[in-house]
C-alpha positions in Angstrom: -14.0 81.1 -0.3 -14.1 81.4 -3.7 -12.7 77.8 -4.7 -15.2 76.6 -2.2 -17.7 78.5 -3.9 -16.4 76.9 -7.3 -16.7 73.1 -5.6 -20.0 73.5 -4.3 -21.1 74.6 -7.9 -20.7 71.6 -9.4 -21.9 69.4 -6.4 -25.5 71.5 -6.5 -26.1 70.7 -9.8 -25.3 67.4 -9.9 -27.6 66.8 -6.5 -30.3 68.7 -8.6 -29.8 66.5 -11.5 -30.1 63.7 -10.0 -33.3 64.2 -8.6 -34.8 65.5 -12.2 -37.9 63.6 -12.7 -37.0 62.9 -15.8 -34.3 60.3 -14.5 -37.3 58.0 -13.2 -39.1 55.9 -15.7 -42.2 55.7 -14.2 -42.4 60.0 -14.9 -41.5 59.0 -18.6 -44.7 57.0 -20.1 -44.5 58.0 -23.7 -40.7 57.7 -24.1 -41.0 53.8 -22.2 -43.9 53.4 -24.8 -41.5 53.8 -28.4 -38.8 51.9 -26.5 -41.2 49.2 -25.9 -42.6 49.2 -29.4 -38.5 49.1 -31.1 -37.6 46.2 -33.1 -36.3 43.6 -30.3 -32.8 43.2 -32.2 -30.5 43.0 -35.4 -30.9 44.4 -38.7 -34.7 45.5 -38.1 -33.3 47.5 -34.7 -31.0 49.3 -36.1 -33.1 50.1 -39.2 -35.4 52.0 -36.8 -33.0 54.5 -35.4 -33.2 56.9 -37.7 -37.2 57.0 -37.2 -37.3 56.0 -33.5 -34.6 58.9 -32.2 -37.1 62.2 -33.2 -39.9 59.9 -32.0 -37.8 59.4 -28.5 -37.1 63.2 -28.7 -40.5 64.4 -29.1 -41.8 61.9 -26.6 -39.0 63.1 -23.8 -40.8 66.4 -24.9 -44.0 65.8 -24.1 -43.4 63.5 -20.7 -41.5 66.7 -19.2 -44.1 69.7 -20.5 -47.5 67.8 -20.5 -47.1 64.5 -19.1 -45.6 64.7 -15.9 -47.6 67.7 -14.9 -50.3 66.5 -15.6 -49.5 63.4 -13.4 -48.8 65.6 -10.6 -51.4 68.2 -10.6 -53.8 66.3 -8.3 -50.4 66.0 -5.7 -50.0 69.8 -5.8 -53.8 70.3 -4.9 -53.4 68.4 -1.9 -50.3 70.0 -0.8 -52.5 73.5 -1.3 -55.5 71.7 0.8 -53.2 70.8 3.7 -53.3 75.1 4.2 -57.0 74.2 5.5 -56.3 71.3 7.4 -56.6 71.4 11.5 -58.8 74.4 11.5 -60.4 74.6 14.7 -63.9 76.9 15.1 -64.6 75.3 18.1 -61.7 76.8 20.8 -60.5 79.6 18.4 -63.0 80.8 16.3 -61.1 84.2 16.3 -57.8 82.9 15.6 -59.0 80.9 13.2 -61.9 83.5 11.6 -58.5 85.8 11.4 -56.1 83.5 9.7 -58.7 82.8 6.8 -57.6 85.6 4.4 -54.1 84.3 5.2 -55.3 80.9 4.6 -56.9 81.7 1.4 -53.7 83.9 -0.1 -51.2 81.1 0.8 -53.2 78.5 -0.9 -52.5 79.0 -4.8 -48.8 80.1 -4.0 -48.2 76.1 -2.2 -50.4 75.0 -5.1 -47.7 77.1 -7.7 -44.8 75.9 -5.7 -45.5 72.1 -5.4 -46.6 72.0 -8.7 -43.9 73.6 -10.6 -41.7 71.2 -8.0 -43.1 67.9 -8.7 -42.8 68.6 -12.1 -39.0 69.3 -12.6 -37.8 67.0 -9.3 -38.8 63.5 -8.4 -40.4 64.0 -5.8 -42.7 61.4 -3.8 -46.5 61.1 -4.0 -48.6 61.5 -0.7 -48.2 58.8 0.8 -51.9 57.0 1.0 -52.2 57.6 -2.2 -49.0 56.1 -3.5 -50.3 53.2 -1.4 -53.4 52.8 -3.2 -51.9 53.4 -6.7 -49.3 50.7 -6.2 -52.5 48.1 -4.9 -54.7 49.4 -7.8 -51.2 48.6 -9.8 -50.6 45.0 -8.6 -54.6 44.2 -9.2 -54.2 45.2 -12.5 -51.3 42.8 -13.0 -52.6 40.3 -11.5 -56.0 40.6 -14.0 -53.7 40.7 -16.6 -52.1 37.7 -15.7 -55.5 35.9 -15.4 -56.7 37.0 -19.0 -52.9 36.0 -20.2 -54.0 32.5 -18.7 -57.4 32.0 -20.7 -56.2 33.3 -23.9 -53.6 30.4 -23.6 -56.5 27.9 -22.3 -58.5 29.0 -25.3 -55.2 28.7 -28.0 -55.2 32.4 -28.6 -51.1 32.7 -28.3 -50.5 36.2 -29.7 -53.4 38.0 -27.3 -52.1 35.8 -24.4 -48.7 37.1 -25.0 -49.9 40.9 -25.4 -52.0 40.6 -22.0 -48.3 39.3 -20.8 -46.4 42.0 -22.2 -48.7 44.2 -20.7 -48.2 42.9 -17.5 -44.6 43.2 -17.8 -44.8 47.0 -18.6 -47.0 47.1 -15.1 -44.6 45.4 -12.9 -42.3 46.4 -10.8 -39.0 45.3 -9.0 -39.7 44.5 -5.2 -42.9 43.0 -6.3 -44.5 39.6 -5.0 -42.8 36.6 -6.2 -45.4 34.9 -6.9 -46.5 37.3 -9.9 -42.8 37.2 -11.2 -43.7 33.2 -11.3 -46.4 33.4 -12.9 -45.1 35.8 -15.8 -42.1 33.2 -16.0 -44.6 29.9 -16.5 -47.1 31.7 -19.0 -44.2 32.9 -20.9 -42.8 29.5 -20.9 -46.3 27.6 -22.4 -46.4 30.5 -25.2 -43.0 29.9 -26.0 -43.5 25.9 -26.3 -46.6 26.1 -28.1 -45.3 29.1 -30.8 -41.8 27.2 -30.8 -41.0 30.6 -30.3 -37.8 30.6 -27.9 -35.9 33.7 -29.1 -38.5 36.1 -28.0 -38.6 35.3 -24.4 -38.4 38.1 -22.2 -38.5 37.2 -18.3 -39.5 39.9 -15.7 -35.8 39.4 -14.0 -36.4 37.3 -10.5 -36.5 38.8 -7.5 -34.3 36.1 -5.7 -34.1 37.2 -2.2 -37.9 37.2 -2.4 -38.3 33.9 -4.3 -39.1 30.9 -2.5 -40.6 27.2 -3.3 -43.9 27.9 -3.2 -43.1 31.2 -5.2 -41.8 28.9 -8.1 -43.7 26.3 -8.1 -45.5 27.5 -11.5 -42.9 27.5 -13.4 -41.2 24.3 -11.9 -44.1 22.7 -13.3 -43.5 23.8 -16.8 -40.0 23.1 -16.6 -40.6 19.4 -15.6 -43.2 18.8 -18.3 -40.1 20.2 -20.7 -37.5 17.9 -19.2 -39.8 15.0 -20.0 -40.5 16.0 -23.4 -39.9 14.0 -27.0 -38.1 17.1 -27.5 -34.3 17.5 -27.1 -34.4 21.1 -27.6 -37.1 21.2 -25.1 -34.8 18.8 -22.7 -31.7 21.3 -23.1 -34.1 24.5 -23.5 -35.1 23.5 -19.1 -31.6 22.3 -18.1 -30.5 25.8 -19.9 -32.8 28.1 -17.8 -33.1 26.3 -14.5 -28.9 25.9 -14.2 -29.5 29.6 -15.2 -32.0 30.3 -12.0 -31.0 27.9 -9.0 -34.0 28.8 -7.6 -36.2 26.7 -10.0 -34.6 23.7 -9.8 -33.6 23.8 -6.6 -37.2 21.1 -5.3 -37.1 17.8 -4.5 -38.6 16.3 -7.7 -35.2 17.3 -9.8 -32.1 18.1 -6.9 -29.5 17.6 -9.1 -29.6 19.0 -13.0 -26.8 18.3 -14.3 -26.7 14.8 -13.4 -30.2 14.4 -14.9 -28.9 16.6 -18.1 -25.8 14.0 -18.3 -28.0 11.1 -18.2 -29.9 12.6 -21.5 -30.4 10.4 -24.6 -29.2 12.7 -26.5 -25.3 12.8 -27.3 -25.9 17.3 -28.1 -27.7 17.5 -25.1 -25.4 16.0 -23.0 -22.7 18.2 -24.7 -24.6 21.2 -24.2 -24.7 20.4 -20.6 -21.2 19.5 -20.5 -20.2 23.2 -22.1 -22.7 25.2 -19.7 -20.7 24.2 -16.8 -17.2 24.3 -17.8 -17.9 27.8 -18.5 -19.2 27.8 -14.5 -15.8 26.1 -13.6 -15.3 26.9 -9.6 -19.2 26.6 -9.3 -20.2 23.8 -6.0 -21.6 20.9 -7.5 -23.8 18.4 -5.5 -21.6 14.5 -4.9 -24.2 13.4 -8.1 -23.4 15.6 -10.2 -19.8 14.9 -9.8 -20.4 11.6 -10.3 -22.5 12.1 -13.6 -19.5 13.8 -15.0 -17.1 10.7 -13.8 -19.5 8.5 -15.7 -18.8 11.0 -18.5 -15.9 10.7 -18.3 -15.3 6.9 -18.8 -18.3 5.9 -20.9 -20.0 8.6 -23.3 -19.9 7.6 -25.8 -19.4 10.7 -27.7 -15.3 11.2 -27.9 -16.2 15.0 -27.5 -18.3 14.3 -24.5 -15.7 12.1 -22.7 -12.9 14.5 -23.7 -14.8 18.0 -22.0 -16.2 15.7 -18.8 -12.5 14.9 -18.3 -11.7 18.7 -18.5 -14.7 19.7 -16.0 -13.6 17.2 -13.6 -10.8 18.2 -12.6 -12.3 21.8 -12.3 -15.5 20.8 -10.0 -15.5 21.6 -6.7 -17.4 19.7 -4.3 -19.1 21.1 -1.3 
């Protein structure tokens, strides 16, 4: 018994751990607010430890002993309420006239217990009103969105791209794809307006959710970028839709690498080249295949021809 005892120990704790609220991020608004305001990377990053880790410590602090109670307290008064719910005066007044006192004593100990619950675990909200918070939620992203949009129509880049970062904070995975689109294509126009591409930061794509109509937004942009005077810009859209299937995947552009090999530009063509030998194995479409042939033969960069003839014998056709 005792080594059981000495098993079950460790499981317990670890089952209590992980339903600590403090494991979810959405219980942990201050500490998601200094990791969202850290330098983005390099020397400026790592400059800000020393500063940013008592910040983080004093903000873990105050989600777990005023934050997150204060986010549940409403949830513990309705668990206390449902004490006084289905009382019925009309066919047992007695009963019910005689259960009151009880009624009224079991109240503030459900209200102590949920409360003091909800605060350490991560426990669910009520169910309605987790529905409504999660509409209210996507409303708000999608005004965000909106104002993103005509700070962009007006030229006002670094408030458009606020309102987007915003929205990015607000968003969740599961999601409709269609907002994921739209953060994708607005992030896109900053980024080509700024000639700002080292910033960009995609809410990730929800792809069993995604569909044509879903990424039509952002297929757009792309397209405009493919037919830019721009060969960074040319590259930058065979880089991120080889990246996402899903947004190049429409009948105005079937096959990208084919159109990426048939590039005026010798680096972009190489770029291409190097992108897919590193997705060697990867099913390519008959045109692509024969983009690469052609390549092969007649780039007529002698570093082109020399990696098309190493991709082809590594492409596998479907």
């Amino acid at each position: 018994m005792k080594s059981i005892a000495q098993m079950a120990m460790p499981m317990f704790l670890f089952a209590m751990l992980a339903g600590c609220a403090a494991l979810n991020r959405d219980n942990t608004p201050l500490l998601n607010a200094v990791e969202d305001h850290m330098p983005p990377s390099g020397l400026a990053r790592a400059a800000a430890y020393p500063l940013m880790f008592p910040v983080g410590l004093a903000a873990i602090a105050l989600d777990a002993a005023v934050v997150r109670p204060a986010m549940v307290a409403d949830d513990a008064l309705e668990d206390a309420l449902e004490v006084w719910d289905d009382i019925d005066l009309d066919e047992r007044y007695v009963t019910e006239c005689a259960l009151m006192p009880l009624r009224a004593a079991i109240t503030p100990i459900v209200f102590a217990g949920s409360f003091a619950a909800r605060s350490i675990f991560d426990i669910p909200e009520n169910a309605e009103d987790e529905k409504r918070k999660s509409q209210a939620r996507l409303e708000g992203v999608e005004a965000l969105l909106d104002e993103a949009a005509a700070l962009f129509g007006r030229g006002e880049l670094d408030a458009a791209a606020e309102s987007l970062a915003e929205a990015r904070r607000k968003m969740e995975w599961g999601d409709p794809a269609e907002l994921a689109a739209r953060h994708h294509a607005l992030t896109l126009k900053i980024a080509r307006q700024k000639g700002d591409w080292e910033s960009l930061n995609f809410w990730p794509t929800n792809s069993e959710k995604q569909s044509k109509s879903a990424a039509a937004p952002v297929r757009a942009v792309l397209r405009e970028m493919r037919e830019s005077d721009s060969a960074f810009e040319r590259w930058k859209a065979f880089d991120l839709a080889s990246g996402d299937l899903h947004y190049a995947a429409d009948g105005t552009v079937p096959h990208i690498l084919a159109q990426a090999l048939d590039d005026p530009d010798a680096g972009v063509r190489l770029l291409a080249l190097q992108k897919w030998l590193n997705r060697q194995g990867h099913s390519v479409a008959p045109q692509e295949a024969e983009a690469v042939r052609r390549a092969a033969e007649s780039d007529e960069s002698e570093i082109n021809r020399a990696i098309a003839q190493q991709l082809l014998k590594l492409l596998v056709q479907p």
